[in-house]
N, C-alpha and C positions, 0 to 999 in steps of 0.2 A: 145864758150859758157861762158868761164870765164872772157872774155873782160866786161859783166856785173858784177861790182862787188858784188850787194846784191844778184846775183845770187851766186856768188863766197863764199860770205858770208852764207849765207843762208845752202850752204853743207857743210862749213868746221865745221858749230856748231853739224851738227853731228857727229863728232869727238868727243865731249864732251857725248854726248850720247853715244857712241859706245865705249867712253873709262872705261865707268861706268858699260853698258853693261857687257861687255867682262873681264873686270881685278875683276870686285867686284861679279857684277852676275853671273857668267860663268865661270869664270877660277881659279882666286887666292882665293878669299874665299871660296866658295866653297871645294876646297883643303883643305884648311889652316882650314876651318872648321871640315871637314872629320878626320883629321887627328892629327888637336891639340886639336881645341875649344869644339867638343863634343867625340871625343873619337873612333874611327869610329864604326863601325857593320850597320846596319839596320835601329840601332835608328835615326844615323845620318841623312838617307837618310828622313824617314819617318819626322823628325822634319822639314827638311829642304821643304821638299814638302808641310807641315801644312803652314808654315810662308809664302812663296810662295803665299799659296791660299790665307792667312790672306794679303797682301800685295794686290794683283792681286783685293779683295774682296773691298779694302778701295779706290783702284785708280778709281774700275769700278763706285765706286757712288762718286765722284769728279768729274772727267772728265767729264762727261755729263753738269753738272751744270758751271761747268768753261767755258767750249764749248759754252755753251749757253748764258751764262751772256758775256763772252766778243765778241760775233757774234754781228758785228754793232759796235761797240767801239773802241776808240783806245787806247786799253788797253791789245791786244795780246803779244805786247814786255813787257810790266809789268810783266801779270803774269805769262810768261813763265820764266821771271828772279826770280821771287818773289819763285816758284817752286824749278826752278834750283839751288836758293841758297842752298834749301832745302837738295836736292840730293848732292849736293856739300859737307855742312856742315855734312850730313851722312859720306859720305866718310871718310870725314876726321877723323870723332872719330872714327870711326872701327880701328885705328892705338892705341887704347888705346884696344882691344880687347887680349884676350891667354883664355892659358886652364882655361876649366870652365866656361866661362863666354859667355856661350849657349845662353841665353838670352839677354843679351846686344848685342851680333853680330845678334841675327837674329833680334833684335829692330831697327838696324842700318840699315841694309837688307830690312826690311820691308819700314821706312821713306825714306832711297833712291829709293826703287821702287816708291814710291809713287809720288816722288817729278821729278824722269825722266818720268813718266806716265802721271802726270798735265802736265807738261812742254809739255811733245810730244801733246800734242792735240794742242795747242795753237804755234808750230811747224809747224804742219803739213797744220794749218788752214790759214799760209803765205805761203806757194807753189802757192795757184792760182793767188798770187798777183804778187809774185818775177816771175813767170815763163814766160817768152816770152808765145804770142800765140802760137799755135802747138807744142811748146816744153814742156809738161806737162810730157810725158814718161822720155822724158831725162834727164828734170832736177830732178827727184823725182828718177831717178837710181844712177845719180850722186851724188847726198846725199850720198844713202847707198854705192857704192864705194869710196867716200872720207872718209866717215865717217868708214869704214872697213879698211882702208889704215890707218888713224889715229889713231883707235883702236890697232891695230896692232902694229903702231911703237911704240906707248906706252908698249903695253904687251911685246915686244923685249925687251926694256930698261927695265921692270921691273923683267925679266928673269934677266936680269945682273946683277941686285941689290939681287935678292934672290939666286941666285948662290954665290953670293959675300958676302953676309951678311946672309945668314939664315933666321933665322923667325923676326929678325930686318929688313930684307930689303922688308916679305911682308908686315908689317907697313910702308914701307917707301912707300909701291907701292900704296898702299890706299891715302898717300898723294899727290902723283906724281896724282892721278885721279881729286883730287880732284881741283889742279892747273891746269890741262888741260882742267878739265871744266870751269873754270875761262876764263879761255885767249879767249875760242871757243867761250865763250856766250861773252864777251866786244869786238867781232869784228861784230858779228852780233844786238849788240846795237847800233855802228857805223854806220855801213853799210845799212841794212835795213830797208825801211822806215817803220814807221806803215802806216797798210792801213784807209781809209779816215774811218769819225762814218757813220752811216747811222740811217735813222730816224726813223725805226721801232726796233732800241733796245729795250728792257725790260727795265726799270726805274730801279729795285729792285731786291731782291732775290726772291719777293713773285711772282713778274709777270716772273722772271727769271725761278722759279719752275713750272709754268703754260704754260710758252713757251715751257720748255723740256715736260710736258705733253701731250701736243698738239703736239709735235716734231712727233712721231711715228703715228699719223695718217696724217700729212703733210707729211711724206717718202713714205708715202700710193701713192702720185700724183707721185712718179717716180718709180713704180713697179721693174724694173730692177735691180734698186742699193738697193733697199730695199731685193731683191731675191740673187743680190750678197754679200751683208753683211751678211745673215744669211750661206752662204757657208765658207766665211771670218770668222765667230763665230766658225765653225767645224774647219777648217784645219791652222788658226793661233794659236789654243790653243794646237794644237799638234807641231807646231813649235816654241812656245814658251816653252811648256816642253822640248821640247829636248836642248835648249840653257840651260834652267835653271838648268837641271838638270843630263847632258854629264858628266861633270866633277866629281861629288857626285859618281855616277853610275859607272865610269871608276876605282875611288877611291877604292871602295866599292869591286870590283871587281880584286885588288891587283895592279892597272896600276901604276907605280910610277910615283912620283911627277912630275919628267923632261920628260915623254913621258906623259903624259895630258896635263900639259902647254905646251910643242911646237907643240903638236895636235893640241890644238888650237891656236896655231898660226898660224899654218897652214891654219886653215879654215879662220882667216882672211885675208890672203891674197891668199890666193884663190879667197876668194869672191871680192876683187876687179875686177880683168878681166873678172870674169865669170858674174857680175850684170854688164859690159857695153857688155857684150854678149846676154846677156837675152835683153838689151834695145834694139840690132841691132834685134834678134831675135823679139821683140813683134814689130818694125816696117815693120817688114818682114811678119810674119805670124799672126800678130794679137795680142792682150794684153791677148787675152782670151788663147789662144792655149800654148802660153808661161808659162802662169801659173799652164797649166794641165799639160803641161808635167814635173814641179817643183816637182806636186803634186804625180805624180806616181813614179818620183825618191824618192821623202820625204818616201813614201810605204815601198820603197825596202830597203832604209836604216832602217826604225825603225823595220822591220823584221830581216834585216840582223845582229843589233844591238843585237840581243837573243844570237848570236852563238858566241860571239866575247871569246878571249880564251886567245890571242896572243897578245902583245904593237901593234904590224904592224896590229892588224884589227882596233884597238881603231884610229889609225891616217889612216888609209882608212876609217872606216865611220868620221874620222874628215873631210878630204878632200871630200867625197862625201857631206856633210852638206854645206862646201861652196862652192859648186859649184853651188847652187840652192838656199841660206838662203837670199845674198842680194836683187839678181834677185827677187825671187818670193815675196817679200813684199813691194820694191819699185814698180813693174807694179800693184801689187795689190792696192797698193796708190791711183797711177794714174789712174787707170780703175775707182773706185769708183768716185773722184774728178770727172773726164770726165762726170760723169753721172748728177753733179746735179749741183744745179745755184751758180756761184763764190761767190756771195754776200752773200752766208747763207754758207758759205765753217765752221767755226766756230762753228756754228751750227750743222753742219752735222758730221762734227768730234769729236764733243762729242759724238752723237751716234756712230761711226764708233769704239771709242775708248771704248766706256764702253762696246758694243756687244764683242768686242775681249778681254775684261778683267775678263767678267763675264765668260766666257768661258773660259781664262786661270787660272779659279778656280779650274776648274774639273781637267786638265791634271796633275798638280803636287800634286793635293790632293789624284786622284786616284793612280797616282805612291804611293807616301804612305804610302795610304791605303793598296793595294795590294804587296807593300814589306813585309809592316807590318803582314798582313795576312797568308802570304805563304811564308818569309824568302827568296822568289826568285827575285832577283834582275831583274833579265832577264826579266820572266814573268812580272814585273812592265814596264818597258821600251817596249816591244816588243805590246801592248794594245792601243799605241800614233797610230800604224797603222788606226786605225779603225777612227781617225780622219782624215786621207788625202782623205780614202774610202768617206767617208760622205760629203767632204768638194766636192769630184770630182763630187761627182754623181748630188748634186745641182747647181754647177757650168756651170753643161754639159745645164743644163734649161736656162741659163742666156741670152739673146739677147743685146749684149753691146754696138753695133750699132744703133739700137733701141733708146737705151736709152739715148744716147748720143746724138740720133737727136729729141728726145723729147726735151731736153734740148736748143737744138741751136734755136727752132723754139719759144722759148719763147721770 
């Protein structure tokens, strides 16, 4: 598969995403927030899941409109860099963050979500181009297991440095993120070609904003991906709360520093072998099937996640998260893609990405909310179940066969 190299290219940049992910969003801030930047208790949690939503609330109305204005142009490598510098240039200042200074980290937190959130749409909108025929599962799992192997070995190295240096080395780790998305996103400037204009682009922003209007009754002609995105709205927003907010919640709940970040190392490399599992898995029994059963394990953990007491439960439900976190979002990728016509992919993934953003409003807002409310940490976490419930049940509707030969027959 890597003998292509914009194919090669194309999964190492999520590396750069996955190191942004995982070291700023997931793991080392987080902490370093918990514990220097606002103090910890409750408030921490509850601020951190406000800024979250403010973040998740500013990407979901970008991405549609980016999606859409660069659908037909060739201008996805632009502004996927133009984004990336964004999340990049975040990174990097968070290295000027410490105590007190609450608001400037989660300001940074905020425009780097933002800026990996643009980016990923106009990301994910070159899959149907770089992907050989038939291989759309494969290359869109091998993303996310490169891009988890990458994450990882950065979050390795950046254990060493805050082992090694203290709270100067997780500033140092903030920079180390910020270089590694450098390098990820100039190979795949290299590497991948932009795909060709096509002549029913939008001229403007104005007919750009009238395209996206009209976008949700055009999703209407392909019912299936339209019925699987609103399942993808339920049960992505429960697994992005739990990425977002593992670490806040472990904190919160006395986990030290060194057993939450090697948790989550753990779950990155987990998730490597186990998302090219999930790929032989959805070749085997279907993209759909694989994904339910992602979903009814995601169940068992944010139930299981109430009782947790002990360091060894915090790193079993770490390990059980990657077992299931790369798997079930790259086939979910590719099952949507499958369903509708390559040439509007840009298009389509703006919607694909503001459906899942407006819905990762509720999960860390309602976390919280109900930390906030009830002092119980537990009870906020253990509430994400009722999004895998909701996501399966509409899921179980879906006919992805169907819809997929809707698509071929055009």
């Amino acid at each position: 598969m890597f003998a292509n190299r914009s194919v090669f290219a194309w999964c190492l940049y999520d590396t750069g995403h996955c190191a942004f992910a995982t070291v700023v969003m997931a793991v080392v801030l987080p902490v370093y927030y918990q514990n220097v930047v606002a103090g910890g208790g409750s408030w921490a949690l509850s601020s951190w899941g406000y800024a979250s939503s403010v973040a998740l609330l500013l990407s979901a109305l970008l991405t549609p409109v980016v999606g859409t204005y660069v659908d037909g142009r060739p201008l996805k490598k632009k502004f996927l860099l133009a984004f990336a510098a964004l999340g990049i240039t975040a990174s990097a200042a968070l290295a000027f963050s410490g105590q007190g200074t609450w608001l400037y980290s989660l300001s940074c937190m905020v425009l780097g979500t933002v800026g990996l959130s643009v980016a990923s749409v106009c990301y994910d909108a070159l899959l149907t181009f770089v992907a050989p025929p038939g291989t759309m599962d494969r290359v869109s799992t091998l993303g996310y297991g490169v891009g988890y192997l990458g994450g990882g070995v950065l979050l390795a190295l950046d254990m060493i440095l805050i082992a090694r240096f203290g709270e100067p080395g997780v500033k140092m780790s903030f920079l180390s993120v910020a270089l590694w998305w450098s390098a990820a996103a100039a190979v795949l400037t290299a590497w991948v070609p932009e795909p060709p204009a096509a002549n029913n682009a939008p001229s403007g922003l104005r007919q750009t904003l009238r395209a996206l209007a009209h976008s949700w009754t055009e999703l209407k002609q392909y019912p299936e991906a339209l019925r699987f995105m609103v399942s993808f709205w339920l049960y992505n927003d429960g697994i992005g709360t739990i990425v977002r907010m593992a670490a806040v919640f472990g904190a919160g709940l006395g986990i030290s520093q060194n057993h939450l970040v090697g948790a989550m190392l753990a779950t990155q490399f987990v998730g490597v072998p186990f998302a090219l599992v999930f790929a032989r898995l959805a070749e085997k029994s279907g993209s759909k099937r694989a994904v339910m059963i992602a979903l009814a394990w995601y169940t068992i953990v944010a139930v299981g996640a109430m009782f947790i007491t002990q360091d060894w439960h915090f790193w079993l439900m770490a390990v059980a998260v990657g077992m299931v976190q790369g798997g079930s979002q790259a086939i979910s990728r590719s099952i949507y893609a499958s369903m509708l016509p390559a040439g509007r992919s840009g298009h389509f993934f703006g919607l694909y990405n503001v459906s899942s953003k407006f819905a990762g409003i509720v999960g860390p807002a309602l976390c919280g909310f109900v930390a906030q409310a009830t002092g119980s940490l537990r009870l906020a976490v253990g509430v994400i179940a009722l999004n895998f419930i909701a996501g399966m049940a509409i899921l179980a509707g879906v006919d992805v066969d169907k819809g997929r030969a809707r698509v071929a027959a055009q």
